[in-house]
DRENDO-1510 file (C-alpha; in Angstrom, 1 decimal, always signed):
<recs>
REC; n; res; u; v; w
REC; 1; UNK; +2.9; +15.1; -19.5 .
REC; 2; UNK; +4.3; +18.3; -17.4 .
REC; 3; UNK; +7.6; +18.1; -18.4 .
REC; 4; UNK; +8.8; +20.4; -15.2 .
REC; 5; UNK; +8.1; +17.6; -12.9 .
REC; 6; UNK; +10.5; +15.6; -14.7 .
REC; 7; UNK; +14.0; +14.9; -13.3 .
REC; 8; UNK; +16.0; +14.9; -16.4 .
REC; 9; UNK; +19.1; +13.4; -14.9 .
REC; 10; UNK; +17.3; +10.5; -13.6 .
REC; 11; UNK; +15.2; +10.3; -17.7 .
REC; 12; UNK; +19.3; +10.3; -18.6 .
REC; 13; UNK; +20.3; +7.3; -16.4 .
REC; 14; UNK; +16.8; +5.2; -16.9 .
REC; 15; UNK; +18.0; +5.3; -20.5 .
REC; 16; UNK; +21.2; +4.4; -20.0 .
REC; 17; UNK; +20.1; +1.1; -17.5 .
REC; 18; UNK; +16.7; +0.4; -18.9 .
REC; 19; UNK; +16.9; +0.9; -22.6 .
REC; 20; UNK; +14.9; +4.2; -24.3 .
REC; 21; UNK; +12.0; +1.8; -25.7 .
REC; 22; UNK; +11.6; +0.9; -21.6 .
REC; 23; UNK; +11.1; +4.2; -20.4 .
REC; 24; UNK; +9.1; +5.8; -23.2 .
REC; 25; UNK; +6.9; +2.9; -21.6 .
REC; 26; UNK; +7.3; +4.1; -18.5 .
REC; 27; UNK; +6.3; +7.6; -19.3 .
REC; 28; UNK; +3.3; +6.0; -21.1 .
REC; 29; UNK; +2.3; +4.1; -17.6 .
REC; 30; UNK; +2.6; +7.7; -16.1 .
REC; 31; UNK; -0.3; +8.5; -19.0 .
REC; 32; UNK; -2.4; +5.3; -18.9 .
REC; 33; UNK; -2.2; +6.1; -15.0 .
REC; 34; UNK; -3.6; +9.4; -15.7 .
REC; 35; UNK; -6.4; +8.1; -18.0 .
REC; 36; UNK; -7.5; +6.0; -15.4 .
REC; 37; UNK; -8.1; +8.4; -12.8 .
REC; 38; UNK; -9.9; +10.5; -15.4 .
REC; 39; UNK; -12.1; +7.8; -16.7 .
REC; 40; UNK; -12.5; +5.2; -14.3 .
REC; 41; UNK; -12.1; +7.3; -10.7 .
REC; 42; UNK; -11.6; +5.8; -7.1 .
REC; 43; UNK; -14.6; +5.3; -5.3 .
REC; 44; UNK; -14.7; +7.2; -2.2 .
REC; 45; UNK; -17.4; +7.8; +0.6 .
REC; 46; UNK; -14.5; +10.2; +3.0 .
REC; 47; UNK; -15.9; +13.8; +3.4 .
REC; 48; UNK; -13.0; +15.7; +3.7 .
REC; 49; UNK; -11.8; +13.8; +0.5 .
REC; 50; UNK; -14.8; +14.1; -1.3 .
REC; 51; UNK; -15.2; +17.6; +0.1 .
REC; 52; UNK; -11.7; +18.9; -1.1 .
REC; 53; UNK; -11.4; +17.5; -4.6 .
REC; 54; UNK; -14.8; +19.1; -5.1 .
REC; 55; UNK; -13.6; +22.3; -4.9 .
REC; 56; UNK; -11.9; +21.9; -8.6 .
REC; 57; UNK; -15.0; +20.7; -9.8 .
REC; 58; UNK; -15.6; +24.3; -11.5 .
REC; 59; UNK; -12.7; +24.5; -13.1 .
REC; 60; UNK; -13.1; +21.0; -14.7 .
REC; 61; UNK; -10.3; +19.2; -12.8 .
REC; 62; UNK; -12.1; +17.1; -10.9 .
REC; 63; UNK; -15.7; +15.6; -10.7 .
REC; 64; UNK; -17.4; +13.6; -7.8 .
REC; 65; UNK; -20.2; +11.6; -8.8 .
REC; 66; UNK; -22.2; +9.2; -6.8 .
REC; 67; UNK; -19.1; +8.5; -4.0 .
REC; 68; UNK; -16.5; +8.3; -6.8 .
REC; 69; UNK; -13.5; +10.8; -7.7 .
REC; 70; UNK; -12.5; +11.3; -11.4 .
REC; 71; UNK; -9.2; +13.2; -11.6 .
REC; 72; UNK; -8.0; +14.9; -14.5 .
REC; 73; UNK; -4.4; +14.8; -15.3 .
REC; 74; UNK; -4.2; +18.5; -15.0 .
REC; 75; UNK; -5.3; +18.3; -11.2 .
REC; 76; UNK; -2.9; +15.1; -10.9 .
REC; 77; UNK; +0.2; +17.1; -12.6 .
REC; 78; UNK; -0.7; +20.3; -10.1 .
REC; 79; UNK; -0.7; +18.2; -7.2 .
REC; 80; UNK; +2.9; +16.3; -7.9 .
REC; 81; UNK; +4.1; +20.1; -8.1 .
REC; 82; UNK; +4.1; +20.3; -4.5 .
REC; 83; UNK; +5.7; +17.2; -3.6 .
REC; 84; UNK; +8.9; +17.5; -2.0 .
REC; 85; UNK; +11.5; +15.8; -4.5 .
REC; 86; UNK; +14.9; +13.6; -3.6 .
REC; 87; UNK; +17.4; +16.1; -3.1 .
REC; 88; UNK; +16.2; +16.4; +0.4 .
REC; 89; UNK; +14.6; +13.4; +1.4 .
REC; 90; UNK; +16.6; +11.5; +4.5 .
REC; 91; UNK; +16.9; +8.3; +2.8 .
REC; 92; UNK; +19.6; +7.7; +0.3 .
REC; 93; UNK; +19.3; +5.8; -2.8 .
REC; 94; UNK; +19.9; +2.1; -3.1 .
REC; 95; UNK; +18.5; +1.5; +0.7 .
REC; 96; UNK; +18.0; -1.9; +2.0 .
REC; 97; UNK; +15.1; -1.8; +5.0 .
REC; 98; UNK; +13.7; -4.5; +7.2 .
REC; 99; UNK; +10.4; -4.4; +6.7 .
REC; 100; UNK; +7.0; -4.9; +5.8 .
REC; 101; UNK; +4.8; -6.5; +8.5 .
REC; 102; UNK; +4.5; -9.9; +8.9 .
REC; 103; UNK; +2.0; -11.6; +11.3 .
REC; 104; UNK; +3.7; -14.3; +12.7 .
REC; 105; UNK; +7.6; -15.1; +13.5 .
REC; 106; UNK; +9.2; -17.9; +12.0 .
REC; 107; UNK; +10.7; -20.4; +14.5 .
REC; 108; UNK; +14.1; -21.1; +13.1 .
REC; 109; UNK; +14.8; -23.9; +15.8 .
REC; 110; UNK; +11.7; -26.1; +15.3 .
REC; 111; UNK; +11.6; -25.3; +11.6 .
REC; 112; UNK; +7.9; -24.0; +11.2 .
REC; 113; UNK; +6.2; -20.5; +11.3 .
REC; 114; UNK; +3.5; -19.4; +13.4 .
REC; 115; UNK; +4.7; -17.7; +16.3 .
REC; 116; UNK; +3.1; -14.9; +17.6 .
REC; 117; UNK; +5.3; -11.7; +17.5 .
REC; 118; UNK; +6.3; -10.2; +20.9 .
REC; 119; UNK; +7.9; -7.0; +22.2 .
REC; 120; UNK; +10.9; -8.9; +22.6 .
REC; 121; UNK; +10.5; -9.8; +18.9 .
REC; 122; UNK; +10.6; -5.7; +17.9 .
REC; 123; UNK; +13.4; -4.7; +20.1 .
REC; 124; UNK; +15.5; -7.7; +18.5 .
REC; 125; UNK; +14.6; -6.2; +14.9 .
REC; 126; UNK; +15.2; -2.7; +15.8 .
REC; 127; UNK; +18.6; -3.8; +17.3 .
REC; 128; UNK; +19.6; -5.5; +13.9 .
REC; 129; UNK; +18.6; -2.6; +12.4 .
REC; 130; UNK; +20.7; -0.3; +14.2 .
REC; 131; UNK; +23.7; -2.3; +14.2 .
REC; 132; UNK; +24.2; -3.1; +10.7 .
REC; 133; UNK; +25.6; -0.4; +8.1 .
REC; 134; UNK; +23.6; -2.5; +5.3 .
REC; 135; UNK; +20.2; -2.0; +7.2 .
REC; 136; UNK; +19.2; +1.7; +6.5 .
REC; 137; UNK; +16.1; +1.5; +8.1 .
REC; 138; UNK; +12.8; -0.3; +9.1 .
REC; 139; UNK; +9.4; -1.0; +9.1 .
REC; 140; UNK; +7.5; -2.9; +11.9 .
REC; 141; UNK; +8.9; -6.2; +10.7 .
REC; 142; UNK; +6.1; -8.3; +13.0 .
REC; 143; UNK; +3.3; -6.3; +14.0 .
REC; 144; UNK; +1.5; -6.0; +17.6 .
REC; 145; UNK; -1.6; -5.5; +18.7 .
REC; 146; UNK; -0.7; -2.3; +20.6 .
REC; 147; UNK; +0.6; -0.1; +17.6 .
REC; 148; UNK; +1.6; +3.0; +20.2 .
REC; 149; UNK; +3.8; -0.1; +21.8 .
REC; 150; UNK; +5.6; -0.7; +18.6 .
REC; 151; UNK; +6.6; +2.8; +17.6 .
REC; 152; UNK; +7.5; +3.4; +21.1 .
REC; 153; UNK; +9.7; +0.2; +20.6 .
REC; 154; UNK; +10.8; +1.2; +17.2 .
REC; 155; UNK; +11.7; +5.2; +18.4 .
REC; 156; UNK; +13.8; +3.8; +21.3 .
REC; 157; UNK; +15.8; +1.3; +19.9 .
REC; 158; UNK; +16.9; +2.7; +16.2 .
REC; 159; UNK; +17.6; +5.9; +15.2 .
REC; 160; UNK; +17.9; +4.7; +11.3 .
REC; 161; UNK; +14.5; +5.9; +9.6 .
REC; 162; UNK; +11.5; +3.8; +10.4 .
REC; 163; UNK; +7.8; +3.7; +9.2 .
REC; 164; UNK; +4.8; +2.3; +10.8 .
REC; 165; UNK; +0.8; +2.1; +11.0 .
REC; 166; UNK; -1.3; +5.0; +12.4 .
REC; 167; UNK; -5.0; +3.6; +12.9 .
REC; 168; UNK; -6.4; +5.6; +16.0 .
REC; 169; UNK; -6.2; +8.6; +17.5 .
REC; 170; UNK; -4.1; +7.7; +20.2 .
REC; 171; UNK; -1.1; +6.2; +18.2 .
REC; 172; UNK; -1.4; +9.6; +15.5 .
REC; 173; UNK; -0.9; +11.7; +18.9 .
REC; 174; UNK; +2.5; +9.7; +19.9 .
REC; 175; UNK; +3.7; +9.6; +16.1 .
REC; 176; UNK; +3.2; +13.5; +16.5 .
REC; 177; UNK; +5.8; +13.5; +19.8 .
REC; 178; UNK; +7.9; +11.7; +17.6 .
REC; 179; UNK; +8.5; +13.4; +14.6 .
REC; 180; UNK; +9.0; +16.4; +16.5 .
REC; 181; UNK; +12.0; +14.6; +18.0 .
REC; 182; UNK; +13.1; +13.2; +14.9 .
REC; 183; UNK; +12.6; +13.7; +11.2 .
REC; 184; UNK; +13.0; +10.3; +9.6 .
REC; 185; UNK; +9.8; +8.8; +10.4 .
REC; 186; UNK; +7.2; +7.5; +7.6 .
REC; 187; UNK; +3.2; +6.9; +8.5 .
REC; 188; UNK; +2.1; +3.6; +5.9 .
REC; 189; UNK; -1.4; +3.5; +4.6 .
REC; 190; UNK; -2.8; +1.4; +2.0 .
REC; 191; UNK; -5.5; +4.0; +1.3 .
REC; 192; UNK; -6.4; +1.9; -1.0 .
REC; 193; UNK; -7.6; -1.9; -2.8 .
REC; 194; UNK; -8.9; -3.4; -6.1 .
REC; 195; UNK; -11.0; -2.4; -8.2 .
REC; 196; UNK; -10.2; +1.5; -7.4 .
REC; 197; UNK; -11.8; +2.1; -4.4 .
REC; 198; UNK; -10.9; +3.4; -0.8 .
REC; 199; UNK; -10.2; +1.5; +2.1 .
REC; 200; UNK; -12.6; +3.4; +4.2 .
REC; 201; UNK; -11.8; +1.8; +7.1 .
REC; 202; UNK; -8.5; +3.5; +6.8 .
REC; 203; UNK; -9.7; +6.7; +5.3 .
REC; 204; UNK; -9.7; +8.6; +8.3 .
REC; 205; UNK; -6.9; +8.4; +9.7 .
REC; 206; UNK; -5.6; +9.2; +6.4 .
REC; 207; UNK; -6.7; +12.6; +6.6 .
REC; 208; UNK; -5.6; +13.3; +10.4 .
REC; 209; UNK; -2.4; +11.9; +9.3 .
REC; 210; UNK; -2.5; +14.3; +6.6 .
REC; 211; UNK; -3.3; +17.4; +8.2 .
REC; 212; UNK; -0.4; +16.8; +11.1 .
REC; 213; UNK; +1.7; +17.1; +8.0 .
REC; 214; UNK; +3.6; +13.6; +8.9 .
REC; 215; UNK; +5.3; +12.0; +5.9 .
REC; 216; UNK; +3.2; +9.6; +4.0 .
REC; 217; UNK; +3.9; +6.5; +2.9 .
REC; 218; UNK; +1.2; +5.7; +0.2 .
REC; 219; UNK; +1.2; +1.9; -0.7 .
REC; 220; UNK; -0.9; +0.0; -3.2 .
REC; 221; UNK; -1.0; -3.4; -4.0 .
REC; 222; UNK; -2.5; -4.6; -7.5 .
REC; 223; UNK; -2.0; -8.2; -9.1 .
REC; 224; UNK; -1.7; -8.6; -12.1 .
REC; 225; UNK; -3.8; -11.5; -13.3 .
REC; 226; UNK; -6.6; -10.8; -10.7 .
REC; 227; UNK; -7.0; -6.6; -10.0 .
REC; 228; UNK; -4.8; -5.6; -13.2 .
REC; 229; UNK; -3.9; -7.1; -16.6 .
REC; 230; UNK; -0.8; -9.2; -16.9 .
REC; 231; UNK; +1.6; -7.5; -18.5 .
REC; 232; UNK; +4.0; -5.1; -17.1 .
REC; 233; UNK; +3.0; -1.7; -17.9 .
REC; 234; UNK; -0.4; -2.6; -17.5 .
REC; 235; UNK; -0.6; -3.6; -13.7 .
REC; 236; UNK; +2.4; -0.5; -13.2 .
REC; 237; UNK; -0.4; +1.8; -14.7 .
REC; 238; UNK; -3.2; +0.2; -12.4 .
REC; 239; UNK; -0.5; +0.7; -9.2 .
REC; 240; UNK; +0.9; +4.1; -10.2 .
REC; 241; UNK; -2.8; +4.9; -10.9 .
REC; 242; UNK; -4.1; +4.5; -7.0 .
REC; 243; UNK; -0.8; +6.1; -5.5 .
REC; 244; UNK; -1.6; +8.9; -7.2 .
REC; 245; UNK; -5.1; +9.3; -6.1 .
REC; 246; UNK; -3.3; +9.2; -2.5 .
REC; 247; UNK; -0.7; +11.8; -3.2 .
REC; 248; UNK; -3.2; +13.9; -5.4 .
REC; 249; UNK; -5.4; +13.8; -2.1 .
REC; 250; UNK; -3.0; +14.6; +0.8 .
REC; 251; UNK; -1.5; +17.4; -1.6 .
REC; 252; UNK; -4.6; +19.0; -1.8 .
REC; 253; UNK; -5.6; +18.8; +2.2 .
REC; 254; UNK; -2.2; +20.0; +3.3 .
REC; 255; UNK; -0.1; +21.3; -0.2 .
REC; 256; UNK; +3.5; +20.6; +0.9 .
REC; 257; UNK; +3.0; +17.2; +2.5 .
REC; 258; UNK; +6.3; +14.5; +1.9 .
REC; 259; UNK; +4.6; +11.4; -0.2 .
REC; 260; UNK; +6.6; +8.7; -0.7 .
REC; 261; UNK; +5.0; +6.5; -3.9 .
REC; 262; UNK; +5.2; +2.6; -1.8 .
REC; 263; UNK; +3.5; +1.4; -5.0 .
REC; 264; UNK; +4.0; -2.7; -4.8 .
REC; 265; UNK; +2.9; -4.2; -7.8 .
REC; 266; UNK; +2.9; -8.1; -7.6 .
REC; 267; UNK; +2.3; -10.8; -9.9 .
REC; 268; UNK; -0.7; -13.8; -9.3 .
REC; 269; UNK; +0.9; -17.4; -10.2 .
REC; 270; UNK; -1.4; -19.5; -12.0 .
REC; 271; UNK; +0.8; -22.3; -11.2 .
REC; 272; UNK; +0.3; -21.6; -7.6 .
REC; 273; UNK; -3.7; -21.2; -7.8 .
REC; 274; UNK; -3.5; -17.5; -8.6 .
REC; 275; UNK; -1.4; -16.6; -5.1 .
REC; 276; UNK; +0.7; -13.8; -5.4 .
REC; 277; UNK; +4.6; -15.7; -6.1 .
REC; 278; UNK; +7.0; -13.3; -4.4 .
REC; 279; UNK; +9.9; -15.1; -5.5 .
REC; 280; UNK; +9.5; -14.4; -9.1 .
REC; 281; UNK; +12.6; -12.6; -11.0 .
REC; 282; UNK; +9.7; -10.8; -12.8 .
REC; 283; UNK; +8.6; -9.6; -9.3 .
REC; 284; UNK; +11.4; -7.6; -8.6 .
REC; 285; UNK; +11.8; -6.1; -12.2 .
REC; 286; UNK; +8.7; -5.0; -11.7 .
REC; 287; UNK; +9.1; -3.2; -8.6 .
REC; 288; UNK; +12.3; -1.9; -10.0 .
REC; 289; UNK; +10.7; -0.1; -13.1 .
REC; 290; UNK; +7.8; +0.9; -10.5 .
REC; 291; UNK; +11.0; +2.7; -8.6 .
REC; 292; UNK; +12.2; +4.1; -12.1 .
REC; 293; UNK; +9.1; +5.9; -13.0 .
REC; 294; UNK; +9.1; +7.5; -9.8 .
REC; 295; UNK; +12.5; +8.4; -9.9 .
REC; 296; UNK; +12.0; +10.0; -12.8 .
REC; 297; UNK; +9.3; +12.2; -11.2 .
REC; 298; UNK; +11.1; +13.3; -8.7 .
REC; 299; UNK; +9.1; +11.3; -6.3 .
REC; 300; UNK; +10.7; +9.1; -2.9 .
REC; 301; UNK; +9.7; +5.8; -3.7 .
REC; 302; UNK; +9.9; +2.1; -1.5 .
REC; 303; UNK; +9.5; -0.9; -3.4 .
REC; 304; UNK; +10.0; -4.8; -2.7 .
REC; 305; UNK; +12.5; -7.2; -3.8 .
REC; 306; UNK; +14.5; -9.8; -2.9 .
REC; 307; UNK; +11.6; -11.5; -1.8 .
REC; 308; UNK; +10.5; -15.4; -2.1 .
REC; 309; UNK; +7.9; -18.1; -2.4 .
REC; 310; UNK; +9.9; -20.4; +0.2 .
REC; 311; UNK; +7.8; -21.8; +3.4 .
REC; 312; UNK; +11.5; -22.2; +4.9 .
REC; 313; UNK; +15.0; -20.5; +4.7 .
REC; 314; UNK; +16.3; -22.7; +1.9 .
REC; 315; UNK; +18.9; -22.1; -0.4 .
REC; 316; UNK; +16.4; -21.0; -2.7 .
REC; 317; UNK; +15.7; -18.5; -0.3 .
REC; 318; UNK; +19.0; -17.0; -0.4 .
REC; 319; UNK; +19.4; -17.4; -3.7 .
REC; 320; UNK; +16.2; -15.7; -4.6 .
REC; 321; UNK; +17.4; -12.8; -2.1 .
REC; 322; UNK; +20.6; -12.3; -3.8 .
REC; 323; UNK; +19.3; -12.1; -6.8 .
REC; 324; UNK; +16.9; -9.3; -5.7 .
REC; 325; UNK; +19.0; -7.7; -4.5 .
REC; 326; UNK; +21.8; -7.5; -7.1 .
REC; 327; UNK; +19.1; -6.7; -9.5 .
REC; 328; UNK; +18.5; -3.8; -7.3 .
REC; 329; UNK; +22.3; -2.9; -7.3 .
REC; 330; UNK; +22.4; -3.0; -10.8 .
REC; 331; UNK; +19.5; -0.9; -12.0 .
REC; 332; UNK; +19.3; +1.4; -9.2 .
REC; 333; UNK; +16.1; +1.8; -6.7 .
REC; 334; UNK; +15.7; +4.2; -3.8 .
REC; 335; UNK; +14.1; +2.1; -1.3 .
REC; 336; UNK; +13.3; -1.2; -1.0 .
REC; 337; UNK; +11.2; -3.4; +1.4 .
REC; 338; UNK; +11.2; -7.0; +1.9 .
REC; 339; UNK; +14.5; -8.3; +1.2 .
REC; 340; UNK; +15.7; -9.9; +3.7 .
REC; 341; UNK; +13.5; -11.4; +6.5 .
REC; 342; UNK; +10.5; -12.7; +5.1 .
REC; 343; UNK; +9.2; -16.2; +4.0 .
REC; 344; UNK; +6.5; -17.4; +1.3 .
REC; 345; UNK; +3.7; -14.8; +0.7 .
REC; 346; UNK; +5.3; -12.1; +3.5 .
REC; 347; UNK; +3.4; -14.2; +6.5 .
REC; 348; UNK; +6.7; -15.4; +8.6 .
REC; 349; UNK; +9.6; -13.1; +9.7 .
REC; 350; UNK; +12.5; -15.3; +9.7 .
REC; 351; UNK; +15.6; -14.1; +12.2 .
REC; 352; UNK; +18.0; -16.5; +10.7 .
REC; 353; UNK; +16.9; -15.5; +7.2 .
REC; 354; UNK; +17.1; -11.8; +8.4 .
REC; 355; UNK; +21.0; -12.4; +9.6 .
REC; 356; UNK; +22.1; -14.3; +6.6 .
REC; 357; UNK; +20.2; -11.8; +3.8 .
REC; 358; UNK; +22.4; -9.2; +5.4 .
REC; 359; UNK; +25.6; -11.1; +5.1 .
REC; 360; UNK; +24.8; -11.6; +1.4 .
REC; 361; UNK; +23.7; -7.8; +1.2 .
REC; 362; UNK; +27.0; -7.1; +2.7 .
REC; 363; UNK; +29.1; -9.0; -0.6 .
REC; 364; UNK; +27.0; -8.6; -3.3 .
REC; 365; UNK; +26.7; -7.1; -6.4 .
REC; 366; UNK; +25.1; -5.8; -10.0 .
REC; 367; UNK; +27.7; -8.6; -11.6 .
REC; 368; UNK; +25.5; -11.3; -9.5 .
REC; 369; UNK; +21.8; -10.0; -11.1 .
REC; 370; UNK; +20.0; -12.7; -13.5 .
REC; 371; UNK; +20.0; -11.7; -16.8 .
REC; 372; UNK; +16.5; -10.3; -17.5 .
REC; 373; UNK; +14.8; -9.4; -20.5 .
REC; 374; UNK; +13.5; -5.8; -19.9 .
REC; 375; UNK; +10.0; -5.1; -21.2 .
REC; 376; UNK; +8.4; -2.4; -24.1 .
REC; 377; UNK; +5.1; -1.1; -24.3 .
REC; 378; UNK; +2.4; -3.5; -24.7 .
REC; 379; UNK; -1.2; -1.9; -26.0 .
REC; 380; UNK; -3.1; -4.7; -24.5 .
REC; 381; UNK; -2.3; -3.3; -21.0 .
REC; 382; UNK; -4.4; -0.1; -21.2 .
REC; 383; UNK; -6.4; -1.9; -23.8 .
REC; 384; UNK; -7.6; -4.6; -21.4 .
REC; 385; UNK; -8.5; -1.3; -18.8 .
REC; 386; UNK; -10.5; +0.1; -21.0 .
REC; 387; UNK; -12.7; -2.4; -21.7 .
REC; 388; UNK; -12.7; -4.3; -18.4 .
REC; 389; UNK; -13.3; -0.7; -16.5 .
REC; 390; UNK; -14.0; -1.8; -13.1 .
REC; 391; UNK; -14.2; -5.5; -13.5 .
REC; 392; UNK; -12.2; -7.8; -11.9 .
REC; 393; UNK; -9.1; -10.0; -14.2 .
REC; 394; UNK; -10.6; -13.5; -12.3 .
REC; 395; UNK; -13.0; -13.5; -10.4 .
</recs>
């Protein structure tokens, strides 16, 4: 590993929370991440993708091959060079955001979800946002059809840092007016899914994103138990693995470019028939070591927790926010998605459950976090990689 991407401070302070046997795991995730991209590649079909990692195919950094990418750690290591770090990122550590997107509102009064999100749905997030201290920013929270709609929505009515979708031409041109207004403003792609392959759908607008030179906000979303192997550094490695190919690709169409790693790993319930259980306590640690890694690279990174598998705001669903949260308080994060609004598997934005998260984000603290048994290195992880390659965990 490149040692000069490093923030030593933050290697100092993972020790200190984490344990040293946890992040010499961590460090090794950052390597199995590597080997994956090497050995394994992305499949990709994008020209200006293919077209620009090509051009390291003479030095031996980078091969394509038959609409695939293989990237050697030495291309990977080059490209997080360029990545502006955390000093001067606009978004302090330990951030609490409404957001994801969830498709339909929850209706507190009649006790079922289903709704379908309105304007009048946004502008009453955005307004929340803005006028509470513990809210540092947002995300679409619902989403609309009309996407230029909802950042126009978004811009107007909170000033707090925001992110949304950019998926035509249209909406790219009106996030460009934006951001030369204003500064804090994230574009979120999912470039891409299981088993290593671009979302081509999205890979487009990817690049124009890109080349306007808007911050990117590179999610991925691997389970462990279906997409990567179920332990923890092994579905970290399989997550870190396709963020990098995203940062390692808008580096290298415009060098510079602000990433921020939205790596999500999540965790299929076999209890549940193999649905992703938000409302594990293994959930958010692993979105919290997901944060430490990057942390440690220097990299601005948005994780989830404080999340649930409740169909209704129970107490469960408070409980399981506070203890999300705390665990956040207590390890440190950056930024972190999820933790307030939203119901069982992120489908229902709940306003009631939005109010009283924040009320319990207001009081509480690292003495309230479960006590959690944080994880080592386990060789099965990269193991199980290796000789599933591209297969799928269940399929």
């Amino acid at each position: 590993m490149d040692l000069k991407r490093l923030n030593e401070r933050q290697v100092e302070t993972s020790r200190s929370l984490l344990g040293k046997e946890t992040v010499e795991m961590l460090l090794k995730v950052h390597e199995d991440a590597q080997w994956i991209l090497e050995n394994l590649g992305v499949g990709c079909k994008q020209p200006e993708i293919q077209e620009v990692f090509g051009k390291f195919e003479a030095e031996g950094l980078a091969v394509v091959y038959e609409d695939r990418v293989y990237i050697t750690s030495g291309l990977v290591e080059q490209s997080l060079k360029g990545v502006p770090g955390l000093e001067n990122f606009f978004v302090p550590m330990n951030s609490f955001f409404i957001g994801g997107t969830a498709p339909y509102v929850y209706d507190d009064k009649a006790g079922n979800g289903g709704l379908t999100p309105t304007p009048e749905h946004v502008a009453r997030i955005c307004k929340i946002a803005e006028e509470n201290p513990v809210v540092a920013g947002m995300g679409r929270g619902v989403k609309l059809k009309d996407e230029v709609q909802q950042m126009n929505i978004m811009a107007e009515h909170c000033s707090k840092p925001i992110y949304f979708a950019v998926t035509s031409d249209v909406s790219l041109a009106r996030a460009k007016e934006i951001y030369k207004h204003r500064k804090n403003i994230m574009i979120v792609f999912c470039l891409t899914r299981p088993p290593l392959e671009v979302n081509e759908n999205l890979s487009e607008h990817f690049v124009k994103v890109v080349k306007a030179g808007l911050p990117l906000f590179i999610s991925a979303m691997p389970m462990a138990g279906i997409s990567a192997p179920y332990c923890y550094n092994g579905v970290l490695a399989m997550t870190h693995a396709e963020v990098l190919f995203g940062i390692c690709a808008a580096q290298l169409l415009n060098p510079g470019i602000i990433c921020i790693h939205a790596g999500l790993p999540t965790i299929a319930d076999p209890r549940i028939e193999y649905n992703p259980n938000y409302g594990l306590i293994s959930h958010n640690l692993l979105n919290i070591l997901m944060a430490h890694l990057n942390l440690m690279l220097d990299l601005p990174t948005f994780q989830s927790a404080g999340t649930t598998h409740e169909e209704h705001p129970t107490d469960r669903a408070y409980a399981d926010a506070r203890a999300g949260q705390a665990l956040c308080l207590k390890y440190g994060v950056h930024m972190i998605r999820h933790p307030f609004a939203f119901l069982r598997y992120l489908i229902d934005f709940s306003f009631a459950k939005l109010e009283k998260a924040m009320w319990i984000a207001e009081e509480v603290t690292p003495k309230d976090a479960p006590d959690v048994e944080i994880p080592g290195y386990d060789e099965r992880g990269i193991e199980s990689i290796q000789r599933l390659g591209l297969g799928m965990y269940m399929e």
